[in-house]
C-alpha positions as CSV (number, residue, x, y, z in Angstrom):
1,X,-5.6,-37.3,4.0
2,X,-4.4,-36.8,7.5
3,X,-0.9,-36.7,7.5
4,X,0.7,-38.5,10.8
5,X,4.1,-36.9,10.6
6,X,2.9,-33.0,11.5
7,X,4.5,-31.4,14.1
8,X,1.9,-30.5,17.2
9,X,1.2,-26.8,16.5
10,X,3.0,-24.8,19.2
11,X,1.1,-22.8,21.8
12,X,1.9,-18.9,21.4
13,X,2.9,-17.0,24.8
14,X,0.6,-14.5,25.3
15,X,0.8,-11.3,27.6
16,X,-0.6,-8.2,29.3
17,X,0.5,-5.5,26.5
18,X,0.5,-1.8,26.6
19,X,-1.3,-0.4,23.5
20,X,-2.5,2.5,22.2
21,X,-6.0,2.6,20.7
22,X,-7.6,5.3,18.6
23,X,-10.1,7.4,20.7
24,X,-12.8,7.9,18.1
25,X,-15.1,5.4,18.9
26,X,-15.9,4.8,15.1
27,X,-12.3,3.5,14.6
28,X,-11.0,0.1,15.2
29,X,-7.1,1.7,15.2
30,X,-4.9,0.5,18.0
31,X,-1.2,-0.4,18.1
32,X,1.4,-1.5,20.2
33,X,3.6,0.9,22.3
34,X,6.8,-0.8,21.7
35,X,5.8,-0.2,18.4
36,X,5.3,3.6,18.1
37,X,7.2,6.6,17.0
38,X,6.1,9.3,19.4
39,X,5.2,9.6,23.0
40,X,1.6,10.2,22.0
41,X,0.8,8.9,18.8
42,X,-2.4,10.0,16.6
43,X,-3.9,7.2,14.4
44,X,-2.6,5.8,11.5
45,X,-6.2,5.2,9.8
46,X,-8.2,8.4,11.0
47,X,-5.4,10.6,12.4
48,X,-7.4,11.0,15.6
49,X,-5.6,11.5,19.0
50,X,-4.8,8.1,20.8
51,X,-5.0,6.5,24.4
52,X,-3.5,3.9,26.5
53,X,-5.0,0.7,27.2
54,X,-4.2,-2.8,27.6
55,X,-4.5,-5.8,25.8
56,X,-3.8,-9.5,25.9
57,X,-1.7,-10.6,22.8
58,X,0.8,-12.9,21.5
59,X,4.3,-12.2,22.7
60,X,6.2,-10.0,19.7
61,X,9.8,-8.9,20.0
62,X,10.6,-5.5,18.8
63,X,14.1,-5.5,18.3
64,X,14.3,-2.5,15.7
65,X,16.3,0.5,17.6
66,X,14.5,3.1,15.4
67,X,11.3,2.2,17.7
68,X,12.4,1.6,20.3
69,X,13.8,5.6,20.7
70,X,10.5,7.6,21.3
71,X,11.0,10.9,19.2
C-alpha cells in the first residue's frame, strides 16, 4: 500500500567535481580530490598512476582535517 504520509524525496545538489581517475584504461578507479592523501595519488584497486578529470556528482562535504592537508 501506498503510504500518503511520505515525505517528497529531496533533490540532491549536484556539481562540477575535481577527481582523479585511474589511468589504466582496464580500471574503473577514480576518487575525489578533496578526498585524497597525496598530491598525486596512485589507485587504490590496481596501484596504477592517476589523472585529473572532472565529474558531475552529488554535493559531499569533507570536513575531516587529516584530508584535507595533502602530504
Amino acid at each position: 500500500m501506498y503510504n500518503s504520509k511520505r515525505k517528497p524525496i529531496e533533490e540532491v545538489p549536484t556539481a562540477l567535481t575535481e577527481i582523479w581517475v585511474c589511468s589504466d584504461e582496464n580500471c574503473k578507479g577514480w576518487m575525489r580530490d578533496n578526498f585524497t592523501f597525496s598530491e598525486s595519488p596512485t589507485c587504490p584497486q590496481c596501484h596504477s598512476a592517476m589523472v585529473k578529470d572532472e565529474k558531475i556528482l552529488d554535493v559531499i562535504e569533507n570536513n575531516s582535517p587529516v584530508t584535507s592537508k595533502k602530504l
